[in-house]
C-alpha positions as CSV (number, residue, x, y, z in Angstrom):
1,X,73.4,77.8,-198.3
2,X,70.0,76.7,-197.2
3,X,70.8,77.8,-193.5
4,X,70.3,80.9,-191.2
5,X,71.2,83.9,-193.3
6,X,75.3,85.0,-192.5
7,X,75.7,87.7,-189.4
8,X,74.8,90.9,-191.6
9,X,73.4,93.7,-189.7
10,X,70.8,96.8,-190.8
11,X,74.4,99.2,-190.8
12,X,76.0,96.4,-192.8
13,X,73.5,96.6,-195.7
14,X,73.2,100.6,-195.2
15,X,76.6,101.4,-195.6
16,X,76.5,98.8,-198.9
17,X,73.7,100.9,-200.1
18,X,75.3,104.2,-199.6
19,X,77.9,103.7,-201.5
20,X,75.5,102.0,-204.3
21,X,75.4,104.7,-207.5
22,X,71.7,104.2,-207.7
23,X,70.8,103.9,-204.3
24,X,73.7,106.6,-202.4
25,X,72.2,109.7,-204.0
26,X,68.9,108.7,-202.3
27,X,70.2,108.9,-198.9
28,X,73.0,110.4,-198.6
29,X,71.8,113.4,-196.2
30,X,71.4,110.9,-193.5
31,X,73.7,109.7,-191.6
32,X,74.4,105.6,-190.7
33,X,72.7,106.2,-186.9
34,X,69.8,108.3,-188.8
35,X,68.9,105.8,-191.4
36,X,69.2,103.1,-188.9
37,X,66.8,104.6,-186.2
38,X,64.5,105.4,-189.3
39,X,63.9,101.9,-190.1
40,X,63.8,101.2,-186.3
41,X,61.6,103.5,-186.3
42,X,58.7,102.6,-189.2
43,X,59.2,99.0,-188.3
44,X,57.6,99.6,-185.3
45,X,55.2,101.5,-186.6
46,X,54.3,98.8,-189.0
47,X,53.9,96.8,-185.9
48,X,51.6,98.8,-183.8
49,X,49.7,99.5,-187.3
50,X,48.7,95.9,-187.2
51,X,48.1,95.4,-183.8
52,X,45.7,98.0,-183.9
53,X,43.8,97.0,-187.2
54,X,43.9,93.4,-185.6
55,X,42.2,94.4,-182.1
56,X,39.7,96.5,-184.0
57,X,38.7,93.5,-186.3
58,X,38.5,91.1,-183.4
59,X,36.3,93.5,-181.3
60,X,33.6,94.1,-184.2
61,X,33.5,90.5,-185.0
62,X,33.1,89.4,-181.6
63,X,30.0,92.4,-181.2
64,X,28.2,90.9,-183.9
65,X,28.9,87.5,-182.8
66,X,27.3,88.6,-179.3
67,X,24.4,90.6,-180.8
68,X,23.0,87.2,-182.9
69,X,23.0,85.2,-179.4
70,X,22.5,87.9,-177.5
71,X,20.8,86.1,-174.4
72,X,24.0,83.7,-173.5
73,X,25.3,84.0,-170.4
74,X,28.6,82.7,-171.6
75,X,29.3,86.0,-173.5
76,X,30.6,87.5,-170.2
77,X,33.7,85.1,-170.7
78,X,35.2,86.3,-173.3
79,X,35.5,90.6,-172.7
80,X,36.2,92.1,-174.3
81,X,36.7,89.3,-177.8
82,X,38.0,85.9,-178.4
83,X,40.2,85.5,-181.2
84,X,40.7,82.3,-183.6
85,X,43.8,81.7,-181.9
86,X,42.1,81.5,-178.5
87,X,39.7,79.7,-179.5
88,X,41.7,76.8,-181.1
89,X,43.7,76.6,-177.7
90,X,40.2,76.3,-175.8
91,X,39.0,73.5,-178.3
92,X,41.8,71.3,-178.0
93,X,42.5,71.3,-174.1
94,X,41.4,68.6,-172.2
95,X,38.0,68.6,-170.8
96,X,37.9,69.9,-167.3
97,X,37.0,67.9,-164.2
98,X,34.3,70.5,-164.0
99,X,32.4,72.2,-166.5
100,X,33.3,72.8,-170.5
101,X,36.5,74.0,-172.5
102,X,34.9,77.3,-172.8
103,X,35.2,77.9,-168.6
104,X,31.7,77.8,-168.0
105,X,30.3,75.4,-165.5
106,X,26.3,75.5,-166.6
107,X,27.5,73.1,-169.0
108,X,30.2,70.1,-169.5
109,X,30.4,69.5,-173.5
110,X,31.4,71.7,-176.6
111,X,27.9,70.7,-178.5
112,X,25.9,72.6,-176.1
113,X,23.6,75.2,-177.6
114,X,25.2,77.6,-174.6
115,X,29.2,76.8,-175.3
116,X,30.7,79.6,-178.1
117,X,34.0,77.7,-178.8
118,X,31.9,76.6,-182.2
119,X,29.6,79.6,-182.6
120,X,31.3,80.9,-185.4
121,X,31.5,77.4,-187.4
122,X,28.0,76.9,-186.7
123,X,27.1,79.3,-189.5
124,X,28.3,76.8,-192.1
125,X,26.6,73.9,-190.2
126,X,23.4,72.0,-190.9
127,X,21.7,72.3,-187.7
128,X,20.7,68.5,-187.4
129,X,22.9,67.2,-185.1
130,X,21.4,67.1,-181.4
131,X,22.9,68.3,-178.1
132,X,24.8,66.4,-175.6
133,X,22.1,67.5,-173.0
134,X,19.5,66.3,-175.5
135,X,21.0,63.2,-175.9
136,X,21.4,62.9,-172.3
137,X,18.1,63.3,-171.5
138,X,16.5,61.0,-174.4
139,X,19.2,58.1,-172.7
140,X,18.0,58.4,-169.5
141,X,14.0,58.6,-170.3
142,X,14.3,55.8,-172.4
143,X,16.2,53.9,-169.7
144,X,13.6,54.7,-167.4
145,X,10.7,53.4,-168.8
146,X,12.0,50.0,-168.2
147,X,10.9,47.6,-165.7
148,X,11.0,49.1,-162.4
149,X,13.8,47.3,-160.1
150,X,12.8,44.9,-157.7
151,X,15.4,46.4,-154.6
152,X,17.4,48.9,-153.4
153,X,20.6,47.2,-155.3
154,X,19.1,47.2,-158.2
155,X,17.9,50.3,-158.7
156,X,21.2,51.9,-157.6
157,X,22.9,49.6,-160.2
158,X,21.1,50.6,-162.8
159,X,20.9,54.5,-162.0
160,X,24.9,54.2,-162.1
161,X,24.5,52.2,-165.7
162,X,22.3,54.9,-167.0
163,X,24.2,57.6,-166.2
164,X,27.1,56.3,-167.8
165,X,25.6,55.4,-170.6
166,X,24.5,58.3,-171.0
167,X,27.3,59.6,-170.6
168,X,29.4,57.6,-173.3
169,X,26.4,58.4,-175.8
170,X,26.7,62.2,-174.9
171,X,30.6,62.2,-175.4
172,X,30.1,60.1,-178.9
173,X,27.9,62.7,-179.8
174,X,29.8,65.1,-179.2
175,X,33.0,63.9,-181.1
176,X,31.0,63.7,-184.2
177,X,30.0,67.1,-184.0
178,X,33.1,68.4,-183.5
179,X,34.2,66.6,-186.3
180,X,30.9,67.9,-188.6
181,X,32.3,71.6,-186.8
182,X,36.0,70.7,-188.1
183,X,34.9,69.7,-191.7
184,X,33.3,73.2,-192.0
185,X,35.7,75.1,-190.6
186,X,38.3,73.6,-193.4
187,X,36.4,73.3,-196.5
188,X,33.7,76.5,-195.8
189,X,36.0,78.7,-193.8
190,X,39.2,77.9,-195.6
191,X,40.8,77.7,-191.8
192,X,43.1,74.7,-191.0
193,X,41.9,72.6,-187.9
194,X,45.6,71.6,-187.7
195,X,48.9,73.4,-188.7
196,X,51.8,71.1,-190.6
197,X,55.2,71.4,-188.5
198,X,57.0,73.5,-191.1
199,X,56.7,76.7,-192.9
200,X,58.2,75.2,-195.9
201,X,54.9,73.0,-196.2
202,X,52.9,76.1,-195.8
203,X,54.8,77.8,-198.4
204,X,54.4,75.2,-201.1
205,X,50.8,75.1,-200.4
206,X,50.5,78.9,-200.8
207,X,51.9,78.8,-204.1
208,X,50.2,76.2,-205.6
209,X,47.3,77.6,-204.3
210,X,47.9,81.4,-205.8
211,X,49.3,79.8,-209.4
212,X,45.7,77.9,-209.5
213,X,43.5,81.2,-208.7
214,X,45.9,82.6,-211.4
215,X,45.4,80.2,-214.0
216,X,41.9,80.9,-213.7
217,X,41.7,83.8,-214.5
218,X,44.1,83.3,-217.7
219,X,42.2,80.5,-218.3
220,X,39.0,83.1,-218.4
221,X,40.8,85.6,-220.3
222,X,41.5,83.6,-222.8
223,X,38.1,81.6,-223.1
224,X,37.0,85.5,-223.9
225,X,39.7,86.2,-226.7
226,X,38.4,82.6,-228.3
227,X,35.1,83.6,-228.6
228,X,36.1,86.7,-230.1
229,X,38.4,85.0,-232.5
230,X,35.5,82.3,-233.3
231,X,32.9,85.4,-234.1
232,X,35.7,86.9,-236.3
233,X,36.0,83.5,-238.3
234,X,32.4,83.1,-239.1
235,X,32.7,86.5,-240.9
236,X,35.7,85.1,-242.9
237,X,36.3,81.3,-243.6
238,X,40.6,80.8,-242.8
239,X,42.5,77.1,-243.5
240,X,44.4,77.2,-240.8
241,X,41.3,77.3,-238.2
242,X,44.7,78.4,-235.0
243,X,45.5,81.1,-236.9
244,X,42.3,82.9,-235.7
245,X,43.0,82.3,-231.8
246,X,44.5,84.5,-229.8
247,X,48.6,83.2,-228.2
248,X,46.6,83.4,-224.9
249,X,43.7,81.2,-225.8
250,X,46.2,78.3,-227.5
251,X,47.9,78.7,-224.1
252,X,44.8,78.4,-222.1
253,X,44.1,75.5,-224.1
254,X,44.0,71.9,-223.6
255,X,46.6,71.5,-225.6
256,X,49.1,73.1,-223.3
257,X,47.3,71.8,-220.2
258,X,49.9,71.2,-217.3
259,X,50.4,67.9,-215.4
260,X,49.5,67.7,-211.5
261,X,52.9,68.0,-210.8
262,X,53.9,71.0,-212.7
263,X,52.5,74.6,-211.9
264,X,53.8,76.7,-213.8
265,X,51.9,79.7,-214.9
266,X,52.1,81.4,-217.7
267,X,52.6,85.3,-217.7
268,X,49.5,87.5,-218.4
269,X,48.9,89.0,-222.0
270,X,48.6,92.1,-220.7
271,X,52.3,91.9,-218.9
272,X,55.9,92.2,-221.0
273,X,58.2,89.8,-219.5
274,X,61.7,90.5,-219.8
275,X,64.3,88.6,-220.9
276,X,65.8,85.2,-218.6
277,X,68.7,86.9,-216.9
278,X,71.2,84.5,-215.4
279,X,71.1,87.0,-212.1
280,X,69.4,85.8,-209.0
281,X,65.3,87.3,-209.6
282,X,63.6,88.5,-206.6
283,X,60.1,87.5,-205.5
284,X,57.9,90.4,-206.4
285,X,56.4,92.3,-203.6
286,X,52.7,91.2,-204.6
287,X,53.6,87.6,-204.8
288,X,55.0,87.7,-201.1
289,X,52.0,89.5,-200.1
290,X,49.2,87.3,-201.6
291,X,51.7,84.2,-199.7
292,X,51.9,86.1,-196.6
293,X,47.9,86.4,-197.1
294,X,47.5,82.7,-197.4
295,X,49.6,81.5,-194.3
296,X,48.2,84.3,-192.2
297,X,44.8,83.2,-193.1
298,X,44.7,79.6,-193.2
299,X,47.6,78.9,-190.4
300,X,47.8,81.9,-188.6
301,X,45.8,80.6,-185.6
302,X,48.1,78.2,-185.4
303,X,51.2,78.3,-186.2
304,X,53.8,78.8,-183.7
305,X,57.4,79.7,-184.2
306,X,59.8,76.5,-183.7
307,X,62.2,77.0,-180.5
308,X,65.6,78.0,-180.9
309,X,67.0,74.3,-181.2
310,X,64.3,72.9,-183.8
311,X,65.0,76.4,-186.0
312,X,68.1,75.9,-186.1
313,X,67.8,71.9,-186.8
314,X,65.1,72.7,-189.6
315,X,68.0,75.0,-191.1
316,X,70.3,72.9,-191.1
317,X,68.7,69.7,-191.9
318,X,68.0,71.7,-195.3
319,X,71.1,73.2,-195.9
320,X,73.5,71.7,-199.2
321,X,76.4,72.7,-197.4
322,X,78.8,69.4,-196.3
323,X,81.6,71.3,-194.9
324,X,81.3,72.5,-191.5
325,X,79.7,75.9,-190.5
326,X,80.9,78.4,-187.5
327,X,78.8,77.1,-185.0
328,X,77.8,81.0,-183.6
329,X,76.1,80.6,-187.2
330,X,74.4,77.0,-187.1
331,X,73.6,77.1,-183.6
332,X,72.0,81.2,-184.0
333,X,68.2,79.9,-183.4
334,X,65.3,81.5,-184.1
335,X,65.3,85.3,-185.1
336,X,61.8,85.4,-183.6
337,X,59.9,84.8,-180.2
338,X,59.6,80.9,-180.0
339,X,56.1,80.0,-179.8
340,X,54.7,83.4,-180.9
341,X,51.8,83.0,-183.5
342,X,54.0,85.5,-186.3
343,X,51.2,85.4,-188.8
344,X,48.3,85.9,-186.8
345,X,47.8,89.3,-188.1
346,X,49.4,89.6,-190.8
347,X,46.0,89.7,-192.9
348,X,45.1,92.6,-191.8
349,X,47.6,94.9,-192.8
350,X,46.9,93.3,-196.4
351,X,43.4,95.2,-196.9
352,X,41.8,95.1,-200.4
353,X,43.0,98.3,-201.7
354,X,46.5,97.7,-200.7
355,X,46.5,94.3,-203.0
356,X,45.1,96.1,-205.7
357,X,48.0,98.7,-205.6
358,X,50.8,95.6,-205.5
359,X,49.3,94.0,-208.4
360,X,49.1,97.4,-210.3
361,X,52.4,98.3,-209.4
362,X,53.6,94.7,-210.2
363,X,51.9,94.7,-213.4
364,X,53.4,98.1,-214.5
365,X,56.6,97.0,-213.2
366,X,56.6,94.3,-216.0
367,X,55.0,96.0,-218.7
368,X,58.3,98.9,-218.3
369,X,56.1,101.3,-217.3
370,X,57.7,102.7,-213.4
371,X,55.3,102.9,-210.7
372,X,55.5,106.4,-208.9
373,X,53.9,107.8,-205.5
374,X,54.8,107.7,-201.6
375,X,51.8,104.9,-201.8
376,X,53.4,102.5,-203.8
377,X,56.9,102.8,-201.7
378,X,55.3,102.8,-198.4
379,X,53.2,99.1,-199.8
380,X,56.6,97.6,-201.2
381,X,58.6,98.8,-197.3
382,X,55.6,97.2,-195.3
383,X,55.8,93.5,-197.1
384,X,59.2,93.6,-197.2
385,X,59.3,94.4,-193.5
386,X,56.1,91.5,-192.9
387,X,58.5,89.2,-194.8
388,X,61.7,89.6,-192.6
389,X,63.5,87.5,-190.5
390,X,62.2,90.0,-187.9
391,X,58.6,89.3,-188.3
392,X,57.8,86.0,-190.6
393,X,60.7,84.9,-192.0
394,X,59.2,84.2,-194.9
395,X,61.7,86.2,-197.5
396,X,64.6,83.6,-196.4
397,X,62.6,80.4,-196.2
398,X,61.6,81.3,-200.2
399,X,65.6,82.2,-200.8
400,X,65.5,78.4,-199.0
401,X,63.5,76.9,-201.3
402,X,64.7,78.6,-204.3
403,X,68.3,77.1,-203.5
404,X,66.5,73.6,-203.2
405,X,64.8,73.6,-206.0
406,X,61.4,73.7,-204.9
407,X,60.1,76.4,-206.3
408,X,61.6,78.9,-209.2
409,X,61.5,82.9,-209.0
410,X,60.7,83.7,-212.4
411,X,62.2,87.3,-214.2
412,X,58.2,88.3,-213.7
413,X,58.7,88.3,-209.9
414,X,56.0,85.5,-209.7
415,X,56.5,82.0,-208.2
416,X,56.1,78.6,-209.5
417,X,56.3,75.2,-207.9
418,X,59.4,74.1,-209.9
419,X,59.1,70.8,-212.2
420,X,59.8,67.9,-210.0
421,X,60.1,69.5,-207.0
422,X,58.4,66.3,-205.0
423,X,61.4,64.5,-205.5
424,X,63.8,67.2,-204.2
425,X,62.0,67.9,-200.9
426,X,64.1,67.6,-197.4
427,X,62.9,64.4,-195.6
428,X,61.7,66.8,-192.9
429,X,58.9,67.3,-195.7
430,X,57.9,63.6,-195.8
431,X,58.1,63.0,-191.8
432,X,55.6,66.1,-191.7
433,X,53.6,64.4,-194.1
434,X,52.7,61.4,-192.0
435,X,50.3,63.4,-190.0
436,X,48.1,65.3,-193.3
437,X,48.7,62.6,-196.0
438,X,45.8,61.2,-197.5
439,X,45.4,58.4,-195.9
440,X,45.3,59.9,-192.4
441,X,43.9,63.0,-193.1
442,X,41.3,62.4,-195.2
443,X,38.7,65.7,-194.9
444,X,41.7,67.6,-195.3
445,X,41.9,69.4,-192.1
446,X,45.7,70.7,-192.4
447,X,44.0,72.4,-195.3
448,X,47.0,71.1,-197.5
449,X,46.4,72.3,-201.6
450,X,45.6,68.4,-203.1
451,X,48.2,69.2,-205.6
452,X,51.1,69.2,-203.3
453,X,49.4,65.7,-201.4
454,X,49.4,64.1,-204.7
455,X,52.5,65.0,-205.9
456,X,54.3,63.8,-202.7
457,X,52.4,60.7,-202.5
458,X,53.0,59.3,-205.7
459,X,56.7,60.7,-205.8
460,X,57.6,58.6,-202.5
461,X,56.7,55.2,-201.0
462,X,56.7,54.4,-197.3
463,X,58.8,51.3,-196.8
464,X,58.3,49.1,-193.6
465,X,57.3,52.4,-191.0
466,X,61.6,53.3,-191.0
467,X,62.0,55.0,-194.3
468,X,61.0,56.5,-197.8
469,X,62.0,55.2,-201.5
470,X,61.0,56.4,-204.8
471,X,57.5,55.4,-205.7
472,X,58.3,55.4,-209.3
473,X,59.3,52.6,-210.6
474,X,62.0,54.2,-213.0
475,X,63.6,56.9,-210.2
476,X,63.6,53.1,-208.2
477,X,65.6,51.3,-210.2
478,X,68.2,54.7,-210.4
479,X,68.6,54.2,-206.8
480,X,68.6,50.2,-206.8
481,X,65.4,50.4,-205.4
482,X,66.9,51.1,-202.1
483,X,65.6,53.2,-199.6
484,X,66.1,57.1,-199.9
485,X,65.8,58.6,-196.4
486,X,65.8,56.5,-193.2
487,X,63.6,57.9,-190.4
488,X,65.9,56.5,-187.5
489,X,68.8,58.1,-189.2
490,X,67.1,61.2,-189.3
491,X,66.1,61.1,-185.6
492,X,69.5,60.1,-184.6
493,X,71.0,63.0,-186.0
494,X,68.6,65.1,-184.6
495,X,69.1,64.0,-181.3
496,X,73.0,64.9,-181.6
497,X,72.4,67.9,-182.9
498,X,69.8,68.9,-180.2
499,X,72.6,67.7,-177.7
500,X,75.2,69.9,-179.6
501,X,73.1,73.0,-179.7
502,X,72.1,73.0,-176.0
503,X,76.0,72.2,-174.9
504,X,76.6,75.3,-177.1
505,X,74.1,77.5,-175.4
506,X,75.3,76.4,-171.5
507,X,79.1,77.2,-173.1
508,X,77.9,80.5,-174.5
509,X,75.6,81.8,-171.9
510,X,77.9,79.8,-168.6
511,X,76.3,78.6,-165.9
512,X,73.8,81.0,-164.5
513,X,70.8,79.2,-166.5
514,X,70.9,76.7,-163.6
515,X,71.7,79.3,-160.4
516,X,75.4,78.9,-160.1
């Protein structure tokens, strides 16, 4: 339906699965209540799993952060670690009447040598750019080499002018290196600076950027089989020169190469892919972990959950349904905490060796061959768990996507960008846009794959700052060349729906939110 998944329960989907043929046999000497405090139970296990991996990884990297600038005062601040997502609040509050971002007061600006919101972009830095004090100080020395002032006036006057002079040269300083610090921290560190509004943008990033490492390594693969075919063919002279290279290799090829718009990968040589079954496939448990990897990693610093009434907008903004829904089921808000930063630590639970094992087990899984062992059980429960409305949500915003036409499941598991998708996207997609397009985000600091960028920006037009056409000529003249989505529409609806939502909330929950 595109919106909030339908009021199903945990004993809902257990008593389904008891009575399932394959599934009953497996648990049938538990009871509903037992199978239901289980999952209770390991989900929070999960949890505290990752909140203790997380503070472990925090504490060592702040430790050796500490130990390379070992004589800074400003170390005592931060006991006993700062995190990414601490440090991206610090960086973009306003500066203090007193002192820096940081909280310490032996210096104002974020380019002192002393101040550790940057210390662990600096790294990736050229160290060319001077400090504000330095600049500060060269001001005011050059300033005061002039001609001495003739009164008391004066000399006050121009005190005041060199200070702020300084002072406007120290700040202008100081906004380039944070910009220099920004640059790094995107393209070195592979951390966004800034997170889009929408997990769906997120998503479609992910994706494209996991088919593109894939493709490499197919690509590699097959550049190997090539050279083994070409060795072979010196040996013995064959007509038909294709005949001697490998499926793979022709696939690899240039002759097959994809446009920017289209992504999809094709499967392994070592994998057996089934055939297309008109059931609905599931995302394979490796592919939701390598996505889950991605968000957690580039946006999980910043990314915080929508509140209840912008959920539940997004959802249904997106959803293809026209008739109208129960409104206990549009107006359900957000599963999660609003505001909470759910894939801060997501990475962390998705160590090396468990990737290896979902990529083995996903590999087996396609070539027939069943994957056995506790392990490879307890890897499939904890992404399916990570990828639940309880946690990330990210399970249902693919089943989202999928319904729009974004992005295809394939019988594999894996998970393409589907053909054309740029024209298919909500116009919450585009609004987002207007803040990491090209044009306005040119270093890329969103961290946005350039595939995605492109493919929007030459799909859709802006017309006149109130709305969005086709940019393609041909898709223009299909819709008269009128526009497609009108912002002032879209705002206007949201603004009655906002108004719907929180008149549903004060009906539902009566009148004590305001004392009475």
């Amino acid at each position: 339906t595109g919106m909030a998944l339908m009021p199903v329960n945990i004993r809902d989907v257990l008593l389904t699965m008891k009575s399932s043929d394959s599934l009953g046999k497996k648990i049938r000497r538990r009871g509903i209540d037992a199978l239901e405090a289980k999952l209770l139970y390991e989900g929070k296990a999960v949890e505290a799993e990752m909140s203790i991996r997380a503070e472990k990884y925090w504490e060592s990297k702040w430790k050796m952060e500490v130990s390379e600038d070992d004589g800074n005062e400003n170390n005592k601040i931060f006991e006993p670690f700062l995190t990414d997502a601490k440090r991206n609040i610090l960086r973009s509050m306003a500066r203090p009447s007193k002192g820096c971002k940081c909280g310490s007061i032996s210096h104002d600006l974020v380019n002192n040598p002393q101040c550790v919101l940057f210390r662990d972009v600096k790294a990736f830095a050229s160290p060319e750019i001077s400090t504000a004090d330095e600049r500060k100080r060269e001001t005011f020395l050059l300033l005061s080499k002039k001609k001495k002032p003739r009164t008391a006036l004066e000399a006050a006057y121009i005190e005041r002018f060199m200070k702020l002079r300084a002072e406007n040269d120290a700040q202008e300083e100081e906004a380039k290196f944070v910009l220099e610090m920004e640059k790094k921290q995107a393209a070195e560190m592979k951390m966004a600076v800034f997170a889009p509004g929408t997990l769906c943008v997120m998503v479609l990033s992910a994706v494209a950027v996991i088919n593109e490492s894939l493709s490499g390594v197919e690509e590699a693969e097959s550049m190997d089989e090539e050279n083994e075919g070409e060795t072979t063919a010196n040996d013995e002279v064959d007509e038909d020169h294709d005949a001697d290279i490998p499926l793979t290799a022709l696939i690899g090829s240039k002759k097959l190469k994809r446009s920017h718009s289209t992504t999809d990968t094709f499967p392994s040589k070592r994998l057996k892919i089934g055939k297309i079954s008109s059931k609905k496939e599931l995302p394979s448990s490796y592919f939701l972990a390598r996505i889950l990897e991605y968000v957690s990693q580039t946006f999980g610093h910043l990314f915080h959950e929508p509140s209840h009434a912008e959920y539940s907008w997004q959802q249904r903004h997106r959803s293809v349904l026209t008739k109208p829904l129960p409104k206990d089921v549009m107006f359900r808000g957000n599963p999660r905490n609003p505001g909470a930063l759910s894939f801060e630590n997501i990475r962390f639970l998705l160590d090396k060796e468990r990737m290896i094992r979902l990529q083995s087990a996903w590999e087996k899984s396609n070539a027939e061959i069943n994957p056995a062992g506790i392990e490879s059980w307890n890897d499939e429960w904890i992404i399916t768990y990570l990828s639940s409305n309880k946690i990330t949500g990210l399970s249902h915003e693919i089943d989202v996507m999928e319904n729009l036409d974004l992005i295809t499941v394939n019988p594999s598991g894996s998970i393409d960008l589907k053909p054309g998708w740029e024209k298919r996207v909500p116009q919450i997609i585009l609004i987002d846009m207007k803040e990491w397009g090209t044009e306005v985000d040119p270093h890329n600091l969103f961290c946005i794959h350039p595939s995605v960028k492109s493919a929007l920006e030459m799909a859709w037009e802006r017309v006149d700052d109130y709305g969005w056409r086709y940019a393609n000529e041909t898709d223009a003249i299909e819709e008269n060349n009128e526009v497609v989505f009108d912002d002032e529409e879209y705002y206007l609806r949201k603004q009655i729906f906002e108004e719907n939502f929180n008149n549903f909330v004060n009906e539902d929950s009566g009148m004590g939110n305001f004392g009475i």
